[in-house]
C-alpha positions in Angstrom: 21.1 4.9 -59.7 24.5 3.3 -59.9 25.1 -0.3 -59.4 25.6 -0.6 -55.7 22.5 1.1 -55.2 20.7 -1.7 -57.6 22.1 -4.6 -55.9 21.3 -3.1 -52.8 17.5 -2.8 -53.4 17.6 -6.2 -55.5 19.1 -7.7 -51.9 16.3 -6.5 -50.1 13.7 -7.4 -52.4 15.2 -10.8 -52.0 15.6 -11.3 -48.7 11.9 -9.5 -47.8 10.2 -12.2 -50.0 12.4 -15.1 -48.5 11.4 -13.6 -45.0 7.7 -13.3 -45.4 7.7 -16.8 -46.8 9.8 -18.0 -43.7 7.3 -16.1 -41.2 4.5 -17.6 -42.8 5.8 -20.9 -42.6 6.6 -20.5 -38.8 3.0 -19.0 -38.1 1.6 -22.3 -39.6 4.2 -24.7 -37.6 4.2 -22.6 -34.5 1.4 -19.9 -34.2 2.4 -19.7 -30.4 5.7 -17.9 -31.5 3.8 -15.4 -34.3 4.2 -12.4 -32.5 7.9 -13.2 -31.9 8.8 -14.2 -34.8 7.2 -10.9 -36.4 9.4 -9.0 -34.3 12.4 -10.9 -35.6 11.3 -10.8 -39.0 10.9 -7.2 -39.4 14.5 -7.2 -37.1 15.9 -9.3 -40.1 14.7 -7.1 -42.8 16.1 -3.8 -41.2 19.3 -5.3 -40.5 19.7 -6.3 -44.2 21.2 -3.3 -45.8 23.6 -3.4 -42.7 24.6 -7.0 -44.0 25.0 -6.0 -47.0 27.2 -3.1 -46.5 29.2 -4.4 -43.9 28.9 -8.7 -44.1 30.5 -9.4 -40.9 29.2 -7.5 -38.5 25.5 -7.3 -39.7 26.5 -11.4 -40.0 27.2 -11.2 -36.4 23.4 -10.0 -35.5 21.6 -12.2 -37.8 23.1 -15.1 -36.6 21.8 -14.0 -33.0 18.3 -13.7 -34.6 18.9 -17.0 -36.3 19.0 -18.4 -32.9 16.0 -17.0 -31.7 13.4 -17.6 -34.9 13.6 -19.4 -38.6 12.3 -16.2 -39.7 16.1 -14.6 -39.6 17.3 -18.0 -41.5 17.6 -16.3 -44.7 19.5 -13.0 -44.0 22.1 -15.2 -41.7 22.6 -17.5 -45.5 23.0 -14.6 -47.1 25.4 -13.1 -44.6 27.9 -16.0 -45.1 27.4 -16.3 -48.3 28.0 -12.0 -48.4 31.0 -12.0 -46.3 32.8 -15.1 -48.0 32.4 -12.5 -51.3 33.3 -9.5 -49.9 35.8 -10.1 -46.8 38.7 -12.2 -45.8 38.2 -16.1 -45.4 38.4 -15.7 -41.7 35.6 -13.5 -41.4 33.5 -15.4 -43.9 34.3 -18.6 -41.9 33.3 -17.3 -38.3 30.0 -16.0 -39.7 29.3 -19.4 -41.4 30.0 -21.1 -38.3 28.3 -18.4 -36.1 25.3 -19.4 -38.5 25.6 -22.8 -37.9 25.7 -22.9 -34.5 22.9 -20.4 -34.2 20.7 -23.1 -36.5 21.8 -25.6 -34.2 20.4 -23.7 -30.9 17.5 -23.0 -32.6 16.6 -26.7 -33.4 16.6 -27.6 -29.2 14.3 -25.4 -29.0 12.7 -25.4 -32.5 12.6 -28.6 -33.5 11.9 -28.8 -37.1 9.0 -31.0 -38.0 9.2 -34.5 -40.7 12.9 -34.7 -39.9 15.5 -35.8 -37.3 17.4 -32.9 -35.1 20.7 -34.8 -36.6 19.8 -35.2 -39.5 18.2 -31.2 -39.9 21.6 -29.8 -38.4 23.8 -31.6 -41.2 21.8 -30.3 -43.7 22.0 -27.0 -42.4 25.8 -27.3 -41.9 26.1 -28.7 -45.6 23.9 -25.5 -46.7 26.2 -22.9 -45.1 29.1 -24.8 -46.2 27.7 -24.7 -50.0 26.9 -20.8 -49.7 31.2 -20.5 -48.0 32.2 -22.2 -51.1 30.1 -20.3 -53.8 31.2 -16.8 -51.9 35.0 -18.1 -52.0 34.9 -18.9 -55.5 33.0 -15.7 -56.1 35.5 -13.7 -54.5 38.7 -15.1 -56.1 37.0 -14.9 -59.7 36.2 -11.8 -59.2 39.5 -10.6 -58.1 41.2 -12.7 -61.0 39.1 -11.1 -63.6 40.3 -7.2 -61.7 43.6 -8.5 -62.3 43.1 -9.5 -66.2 41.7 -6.1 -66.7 44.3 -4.4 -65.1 47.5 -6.4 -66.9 45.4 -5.2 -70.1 45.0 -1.9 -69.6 48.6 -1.8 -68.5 49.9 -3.7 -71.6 47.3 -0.8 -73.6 49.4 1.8 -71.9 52.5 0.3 -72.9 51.8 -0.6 -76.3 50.9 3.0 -76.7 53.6 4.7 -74.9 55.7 2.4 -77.3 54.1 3.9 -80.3 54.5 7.3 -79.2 58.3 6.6 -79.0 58.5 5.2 -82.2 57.0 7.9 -83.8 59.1 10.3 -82.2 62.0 8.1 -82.7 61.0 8.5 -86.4 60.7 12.3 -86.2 64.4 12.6 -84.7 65.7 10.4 -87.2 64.0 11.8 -90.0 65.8 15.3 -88.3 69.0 14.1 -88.0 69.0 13.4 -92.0 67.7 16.5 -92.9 70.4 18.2 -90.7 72.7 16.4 -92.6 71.7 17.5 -96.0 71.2 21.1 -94.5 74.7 21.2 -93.5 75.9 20.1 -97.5 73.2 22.8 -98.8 74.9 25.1 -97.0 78.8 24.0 -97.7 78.1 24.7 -101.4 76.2 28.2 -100.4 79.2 28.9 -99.1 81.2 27.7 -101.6 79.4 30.0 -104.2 79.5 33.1 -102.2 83.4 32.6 -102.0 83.7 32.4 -104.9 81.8 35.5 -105.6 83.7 37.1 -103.2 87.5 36.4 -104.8 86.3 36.5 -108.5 84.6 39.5 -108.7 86.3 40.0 -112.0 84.2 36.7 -113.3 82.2 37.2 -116.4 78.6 38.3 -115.4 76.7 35.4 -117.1 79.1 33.4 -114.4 78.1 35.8 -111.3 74.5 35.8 -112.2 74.6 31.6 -112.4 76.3 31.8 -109.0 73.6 33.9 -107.8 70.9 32.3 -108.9 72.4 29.3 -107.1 73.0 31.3 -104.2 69.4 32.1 -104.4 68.2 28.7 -105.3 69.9 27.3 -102.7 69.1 29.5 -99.9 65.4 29.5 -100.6 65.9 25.3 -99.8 68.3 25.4 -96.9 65.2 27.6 -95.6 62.5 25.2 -96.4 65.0 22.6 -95.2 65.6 24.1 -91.8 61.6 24.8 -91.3 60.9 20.8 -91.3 64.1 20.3 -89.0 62.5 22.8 -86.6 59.3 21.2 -86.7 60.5 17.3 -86.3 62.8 18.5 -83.7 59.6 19.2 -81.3 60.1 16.1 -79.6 62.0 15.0 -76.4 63.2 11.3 -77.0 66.5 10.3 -79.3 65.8 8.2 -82.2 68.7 5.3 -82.7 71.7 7.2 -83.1 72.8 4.0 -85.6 70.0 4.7 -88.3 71.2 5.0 -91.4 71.0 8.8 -92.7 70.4 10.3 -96.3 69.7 7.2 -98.6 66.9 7.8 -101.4 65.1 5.7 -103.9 68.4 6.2 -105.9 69.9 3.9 -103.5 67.7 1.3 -103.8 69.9 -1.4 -105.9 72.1 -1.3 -103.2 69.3 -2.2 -100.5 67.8 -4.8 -102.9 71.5 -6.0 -103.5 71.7 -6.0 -99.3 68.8 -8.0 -99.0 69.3 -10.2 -102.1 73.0 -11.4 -100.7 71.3 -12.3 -97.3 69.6 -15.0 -98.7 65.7 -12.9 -98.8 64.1 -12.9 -102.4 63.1 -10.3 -104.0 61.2 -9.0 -107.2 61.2 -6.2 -108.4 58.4 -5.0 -110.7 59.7 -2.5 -112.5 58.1 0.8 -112.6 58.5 4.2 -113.2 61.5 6.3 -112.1 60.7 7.5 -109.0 64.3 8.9 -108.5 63.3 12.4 -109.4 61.0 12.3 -106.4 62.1 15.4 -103.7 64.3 15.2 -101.0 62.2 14.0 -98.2 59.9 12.2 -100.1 62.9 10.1 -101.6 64.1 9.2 -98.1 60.3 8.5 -97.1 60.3 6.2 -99.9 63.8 4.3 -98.9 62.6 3.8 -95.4 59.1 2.2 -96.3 61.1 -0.3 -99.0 63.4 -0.6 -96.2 60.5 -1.2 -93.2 59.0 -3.7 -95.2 61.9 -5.7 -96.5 62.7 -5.9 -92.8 59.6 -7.3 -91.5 59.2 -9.7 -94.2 62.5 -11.0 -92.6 61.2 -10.9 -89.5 58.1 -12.2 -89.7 57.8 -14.7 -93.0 61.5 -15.9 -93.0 62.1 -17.8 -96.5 59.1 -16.1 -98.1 59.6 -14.2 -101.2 58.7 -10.7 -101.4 57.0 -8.5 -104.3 58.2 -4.9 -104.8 55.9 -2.8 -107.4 56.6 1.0 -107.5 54.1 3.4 -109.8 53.7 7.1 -109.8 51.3 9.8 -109.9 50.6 9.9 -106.4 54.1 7.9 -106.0 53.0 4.1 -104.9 55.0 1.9 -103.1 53.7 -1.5 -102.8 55.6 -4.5 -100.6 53.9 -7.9 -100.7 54.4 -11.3 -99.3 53.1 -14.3 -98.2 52.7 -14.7 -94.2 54.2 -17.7 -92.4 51.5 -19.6 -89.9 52.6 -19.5 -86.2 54.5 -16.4 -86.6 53.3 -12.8 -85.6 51.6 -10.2 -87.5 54.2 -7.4 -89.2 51.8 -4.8 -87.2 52.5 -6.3 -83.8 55.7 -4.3 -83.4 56.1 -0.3 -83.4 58.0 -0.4 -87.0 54.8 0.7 -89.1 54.1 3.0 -86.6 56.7 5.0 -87.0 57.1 4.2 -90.4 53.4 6.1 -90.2 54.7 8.7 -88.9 57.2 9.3 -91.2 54.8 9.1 -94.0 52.2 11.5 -92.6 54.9 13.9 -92.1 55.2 14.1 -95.8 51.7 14.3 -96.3 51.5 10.4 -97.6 49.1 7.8 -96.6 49.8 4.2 -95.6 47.7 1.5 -95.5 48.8 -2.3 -94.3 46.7 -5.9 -94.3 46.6 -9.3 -94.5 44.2 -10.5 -96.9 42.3 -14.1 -96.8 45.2 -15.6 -98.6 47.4 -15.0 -95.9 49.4 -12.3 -97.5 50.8 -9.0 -95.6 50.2 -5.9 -98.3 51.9 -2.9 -97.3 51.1 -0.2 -99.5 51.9 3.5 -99.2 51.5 6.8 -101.0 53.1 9.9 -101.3 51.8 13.1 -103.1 53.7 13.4 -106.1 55.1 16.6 -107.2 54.2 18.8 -109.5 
């Protein structure tokens, strides 16, 4: 049973009891009008599934019962109150007054007992006002809270579709480097195998080391060109002004970088993770580099802690966040620093602890 179902049979349970209790209350006032009022009774009861699936015309016929019996009081309330929920103000309004005017035609001839006909008619009025109100207000919060949901999901979908094109952003950047050193690997291939080619009268011990380099070589540009192939399944263009082919043997210059711009830095010296591959070298440049750039960003003036350790390679970045300003992991730079880091088979792991400080820590396997 879904939920319109449920409110529907809720409605009716309602209305029914409200109904019985007005028909009992008309027998004992009026017992001359009991069979009438039955009549509109049951009347009032079968039209209340029409109220409640369309408000203002099954608002329309309960007000005419209203007029004829007390008894069809409480599905005309609920009528305006219905339609001021579910349809346009101007509907709501001409059942409301529809329902008030029906009240007041049924007071000539009705009049209710221990109170004036004046005084019975602004009460009802004030009722049926009340239940326009609560139905407005209803309505509009209603509508405001579909709109808050919607602007969510939206900024969901956007924050995701902007995470996606980081990450590929990452994968075509990552590319673009190892295109780069593909296209040197193969310059000194080429190199060798000319040489070859016009020395042939060489000394052998100088052909076989040009072999084995030729070999050496070959077997990389291979391995080399199998990762470009598989970072290059992607349709979006990184920034064509990322920097291309630096490694942790570049990192004094970065610190250097950072150092003359005013952002301290420690350094906790580790071991020498310069032998580190390739790829996982870059992978290691970026993530100093990611997070020496959102400590800028985000904790201007606050000092930052690099630690690097091996076996797995660790790269640690630490600093102290700055109140007021927002998270490191608000923006798409971790996630395609992520990226990047899965690609290599790493892991990467970011927090702010209870002290306030933003640990990014990441882990790459180390080689053996």
């Amino acid at each position: 049973m879904n939920a319109r179902k449920i409110g529907l049979t809720i409605t009716l349970v309602v209305i029914g009891g409200l109904i019985a209790y007005a028909l009992y209350g008309a027998r004992q006032s009026d017992p001359g009008s009991f069979p009438l009022d039955t009549i509109v009774a049951l009347l009032s009861l079968g039209i209340t599934a029409w109220v409640y699936r369309q408000p203002f015309a099954g608002g329309l016929v309960a007000a005419i019962l209203a007029a004829v019996s007390p008894v069809a009081t409480p599905v005309a309330s609920f009528a305006a109150f219905h339609t001021a929920r579910q349809r346009p103000f101007r509907q709501a309004l001409v059942v409301t007054v529809l329902g008030v005017l029906a009240q007041a035609v049924q007071g000539i001839w009705r009049t209710p007992a221990g109170v004036s006909y004046r005084w019975w008619l602004l009460l009802m009025a004030a009722a049926y006002a009340a239940l326009l109100g609560w139905g407005t207000w209803a309505q509009a919060r209603a509508n405001l809270l579909k709109e808050l949901r919607d602007r969510a999901q939206r900024a969901e979908e956007e924050q995701e579709r902007r995470i996606l094109e980081a990450r590929r952003a990452e994968r075509n950047r990552i590319a673009r480097e190892m295109h780069d050193v593909l296209a040197h690997r193969l310059s000194l291939l080429a190199t060798y195998a000319g040489a070859v080619e016009y020395r042939p009268d060489a000394p052998p011990e100088r052909l076989t080391e040009a072999a084995r380099v030729i070999r050496a070589g070959a077997h990389q540009a291979l391995e080399d060109l199998r990762e470009v192939i598989t970072l290059m399944r992607s349709d979006d263009d990184g920034d064509p002004d990322a920097p291309a082919g630096q490694t942790l043997a570049d990192l004094p210059g970065l610190l250097a970088e950072a150092r003359a711009a005013g952002q301290r830095v420690d350094l906790d010296d580790g071991p020498d993770l310069a032998d580190l591959p390739p790829a996982l070298g870059r992978c290691a440049y970026r993530v100093v580099q990611e997070g020496l750039t959102n400590a800028r960003k985000h904790a201007p003036g606050q000092a930052v802690t690099l630690r690097l350790a091996s076996h797995p390679a660790t790269i640690v970045v630490r600093n102290q966040t700055v109140p007021g300003e927002p998270g490191p992991g608000a923006g798409t730079g971790l996630a395609g620093l992520a990226e990047r880091v899965s690609l290599v088979g790493g892991e990467l792991e970011h927090e702010i602890d209870a002290d306030g400080e933003f640990r990014l820590t990441v882990r790459l396997p180390w080689p053996s």
